[in-house]
C-alpha positions in Angstrom: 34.3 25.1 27.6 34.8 22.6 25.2 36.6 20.2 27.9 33.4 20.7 30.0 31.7 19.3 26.8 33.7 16.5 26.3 33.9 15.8 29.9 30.2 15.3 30.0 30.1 13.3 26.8 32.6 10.9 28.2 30.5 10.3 31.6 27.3 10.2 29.4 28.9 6.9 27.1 30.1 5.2 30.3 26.6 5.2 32.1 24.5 4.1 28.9 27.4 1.2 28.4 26.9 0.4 31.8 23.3 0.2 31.7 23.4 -1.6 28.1 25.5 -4.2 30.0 22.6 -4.7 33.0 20.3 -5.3 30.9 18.4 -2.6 31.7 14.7 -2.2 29.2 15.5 -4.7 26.6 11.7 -5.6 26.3 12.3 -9.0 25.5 10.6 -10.1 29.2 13.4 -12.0 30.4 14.3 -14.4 27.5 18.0 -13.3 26.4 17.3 -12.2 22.8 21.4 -13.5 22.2 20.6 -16.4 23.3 20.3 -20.1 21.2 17.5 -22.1 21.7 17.3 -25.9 20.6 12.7 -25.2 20.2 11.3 -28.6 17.8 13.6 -31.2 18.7 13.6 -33.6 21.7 15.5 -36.5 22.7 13.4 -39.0 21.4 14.0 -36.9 17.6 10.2 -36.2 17.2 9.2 -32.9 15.6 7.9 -30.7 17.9 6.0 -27.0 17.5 7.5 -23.8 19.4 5.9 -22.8 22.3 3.1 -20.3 21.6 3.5 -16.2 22.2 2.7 -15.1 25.6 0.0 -12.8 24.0 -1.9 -16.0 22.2 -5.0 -16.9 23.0 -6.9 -20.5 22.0 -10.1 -21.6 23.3 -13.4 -23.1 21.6 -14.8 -20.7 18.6 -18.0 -19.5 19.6 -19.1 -16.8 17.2 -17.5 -14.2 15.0 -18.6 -10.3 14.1 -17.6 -7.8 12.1 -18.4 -4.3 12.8 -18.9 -2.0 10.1 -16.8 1.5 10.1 -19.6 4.4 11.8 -18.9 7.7 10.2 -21.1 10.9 9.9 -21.5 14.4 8.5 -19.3 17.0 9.8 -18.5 20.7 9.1 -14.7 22.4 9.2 -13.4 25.4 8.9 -12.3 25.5 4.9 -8.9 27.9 5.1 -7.8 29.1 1.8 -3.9 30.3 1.0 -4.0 34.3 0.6 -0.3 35.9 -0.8 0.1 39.5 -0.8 3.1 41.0 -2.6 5.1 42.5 0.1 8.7 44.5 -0.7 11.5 44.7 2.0 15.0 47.2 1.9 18.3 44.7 1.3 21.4 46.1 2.5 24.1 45.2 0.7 28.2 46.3 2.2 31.6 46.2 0.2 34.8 46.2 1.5 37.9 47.4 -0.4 41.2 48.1 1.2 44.0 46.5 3.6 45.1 48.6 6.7 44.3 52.3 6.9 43.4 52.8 3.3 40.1 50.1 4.1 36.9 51.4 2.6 33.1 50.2 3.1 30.5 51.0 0.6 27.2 50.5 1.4 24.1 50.5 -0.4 20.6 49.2 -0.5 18.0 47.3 -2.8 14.7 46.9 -3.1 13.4 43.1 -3.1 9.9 42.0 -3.7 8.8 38.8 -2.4 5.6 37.1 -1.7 3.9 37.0 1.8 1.5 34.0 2.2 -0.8 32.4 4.9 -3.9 30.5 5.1 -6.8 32.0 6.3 -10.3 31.0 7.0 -13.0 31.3 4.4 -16.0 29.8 5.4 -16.8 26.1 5.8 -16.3 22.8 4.8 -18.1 19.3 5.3 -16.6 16.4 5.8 -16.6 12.8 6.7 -15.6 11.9 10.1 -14.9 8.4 11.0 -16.6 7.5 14.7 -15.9 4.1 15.3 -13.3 2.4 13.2 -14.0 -0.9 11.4 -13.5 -3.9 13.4 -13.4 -7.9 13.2 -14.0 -9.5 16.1 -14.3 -13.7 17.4 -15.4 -14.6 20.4 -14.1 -17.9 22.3 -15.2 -20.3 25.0 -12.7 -22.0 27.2 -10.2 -19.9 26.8 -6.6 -21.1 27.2 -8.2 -24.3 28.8 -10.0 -22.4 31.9 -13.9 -23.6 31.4 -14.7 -20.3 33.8 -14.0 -18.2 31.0 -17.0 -18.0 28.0 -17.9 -15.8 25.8 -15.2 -13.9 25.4 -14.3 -11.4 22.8 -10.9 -10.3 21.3 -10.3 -8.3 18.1 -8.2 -9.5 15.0 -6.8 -9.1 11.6 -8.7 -9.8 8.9 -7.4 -12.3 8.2 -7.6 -14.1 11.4 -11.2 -13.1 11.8 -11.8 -14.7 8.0 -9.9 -18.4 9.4 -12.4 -18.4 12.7 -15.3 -17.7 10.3 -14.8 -20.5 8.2 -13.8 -23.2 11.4 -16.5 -24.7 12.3 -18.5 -24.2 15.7 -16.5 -25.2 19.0 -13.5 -26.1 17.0 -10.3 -25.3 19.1 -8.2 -22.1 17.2 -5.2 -20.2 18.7 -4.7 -16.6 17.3 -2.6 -13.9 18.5 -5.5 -10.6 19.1 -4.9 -6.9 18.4 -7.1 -6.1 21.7 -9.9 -7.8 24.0 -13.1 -6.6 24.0 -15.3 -5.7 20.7 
């Protein structure tokens, strides 16, 4: 049985190292995350930036919202803890004794302990959030196509308080938590 196990075990570390060693869902979308990169120098010894995130977007700012949280009124069921004191028979054994002279004494207790669930007991308002708050910016141009206007992504706050205080149809790169507002 316990060859079996260690059998299995064995064949189980020389798949995942073999699949470790493919490469196999590394999630860094084919740039070797071992690798060394020479990113802000050229040739010519001129500073330069890194290459933006795949998930960045820049365009034109067009307009910025932020979107209040929506919540409303709702009711619950309210449960409540109820313990009743409950008792339960403990048995208790004793052995004394080697061989044939090995006796067992038995005996039993009495133990009280306390039983406790919740259970419902009426109702209970509460405030449940619908829509979550949100910042949102919206951006013309974006990534240099002049097909694509008017669209929104949503942000941090903090990125959302930057593209409110650029000015209109200045250029502004951000990285968005989701399209769409």
């Amino acid at each position: 049985m316990f060859g079996k196990r260690l059998l299995v075990a064995g064949a189980t570390a020389v798949l995942i190292a073999g699949l470790g060693a493919c490469g196999g869902g590394g999630g860094s979308r084919g740039v070797d995350p071992g690798a060394v990169t020479d990113v802000g120098q050229s040739s010519a010894g001129t500073g330069q930036e890194a290459p933006p995130s795949p998930d960045t977007v820049s365009g034109l700012r067009d307009s910025v919202r932020h979107l209040a949280a929506k919540t409303t009124r709702a009711t619950r069921p309210h449960l409540v803890r109820k313990c009743t004191s409950a008792t339960r028979q403990v048995r208790h054994t004793q052995r004394t004794g080697t061989g044939t002279h090995r006796t067992t004494r038995t005996w039993y207790t009495t133990e009280r302990y306390q039983s406790c669930k919740k259970v419902r007991s009426g109702t209970e308002t509460y405030t449940r959030t619908v829509r979550p708050q949100r910042w949102c910016v919206s951006l013309d141009n974006v990534d240099g196509d002049t097909a694509r206007d008017d669209v929104w992504y949503q942000v941090t706050p903090a990125t959302y308080g930057k593209a409110r205080d650029a000015d209109e149809h200045v250029r502004i790169e951000f990285t968005p938590t989701r399209t769409g507002c």
